[in-house]
Residue, then its C-alpha position, 0 to 999 in steps of 0.5 A: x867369738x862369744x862364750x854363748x857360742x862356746x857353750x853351743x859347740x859343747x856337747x850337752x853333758x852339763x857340768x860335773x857337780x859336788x856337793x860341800x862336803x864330798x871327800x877329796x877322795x871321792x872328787x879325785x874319782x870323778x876327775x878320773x872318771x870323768x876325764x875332766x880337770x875340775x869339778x864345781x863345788x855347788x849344793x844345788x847344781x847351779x850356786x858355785x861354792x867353789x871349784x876343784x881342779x886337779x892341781x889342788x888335789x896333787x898340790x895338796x897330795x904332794x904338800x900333806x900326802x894322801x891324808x889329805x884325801x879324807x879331807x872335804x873338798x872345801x878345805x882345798x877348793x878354790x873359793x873366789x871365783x872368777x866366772x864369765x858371762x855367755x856375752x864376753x869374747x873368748x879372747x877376754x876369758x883367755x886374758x882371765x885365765x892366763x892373768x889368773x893361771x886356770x884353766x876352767x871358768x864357770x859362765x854365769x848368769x847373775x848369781x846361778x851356773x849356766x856352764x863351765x868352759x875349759x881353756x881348750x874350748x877357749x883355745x879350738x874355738x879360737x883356732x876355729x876362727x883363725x882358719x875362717x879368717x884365713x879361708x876368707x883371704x885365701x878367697x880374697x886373694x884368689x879372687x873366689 
């Protein structure tokens, strides 16, 4: 299955934005709000400055303590980013993130954010192909 695919079976909510800048405190209520696990770092919705999950916010909680909630998200955010492209396969954006160790990547398209999965999209669309595959041998085998 490709990411496009992914990006089709997602409802159509966009991605959850911040702009630089944006306190800690703030980002947290919107994962919190949202139910999300990170939220993009972008001053214009589409150029990804960075990303801030919600590891950064308790690994940083837990290192300085709630100080660290004034701070801007840029002072925790992860700031390389590795993104996708809607052509790669989920089975390739689920071998990047567990090299990796995240579990939300942006898809690209050149320099400009065209959407973000998580690695439980990757993982249900992956399951989705598995019970097509099996329905098929079952098929197969019996025949139908």
């Amino acid at each position: 299955m490709l990411v496009s695919q992914i990006l089709k079976s997602k409802s159509d909510d966009g991605v959850v934005t911040v702009p630089p800048g944006t306190s800690v405190a703030a980002a947290a209520e919107v994962l919190s709000s949202r139910r999300i696990g990170a939220i993009i770092v972008s001053s214009d919705g589409k150029h990804v400055a960075g990303i801030l999950s919600e590891r950064d916010v308790v690994r940083e909680l837990g290192r300085r303590g709630p100080a660290c909630l004034a701070d801007p998200v840029d002072a925790i955010m992860t700031a390389k980013i590795i993104g996708c492209t809607r052509s790669d396969s989920a089975m390739d954006v689920m071998q990047k993130m567990t090299d990796g160790r995240f579990r939300h990547m942006p898809v690209m398209e050149g320099d400009e954010m065209v959407g973000l999965i998580s690695i439980g999209d990757v993982v249900k669309a992956r399951l989705s192909e598995l019970a097509m595959e099996k329905d098929a041998l079952e098929g197969m085998i019996k025949g139908f």
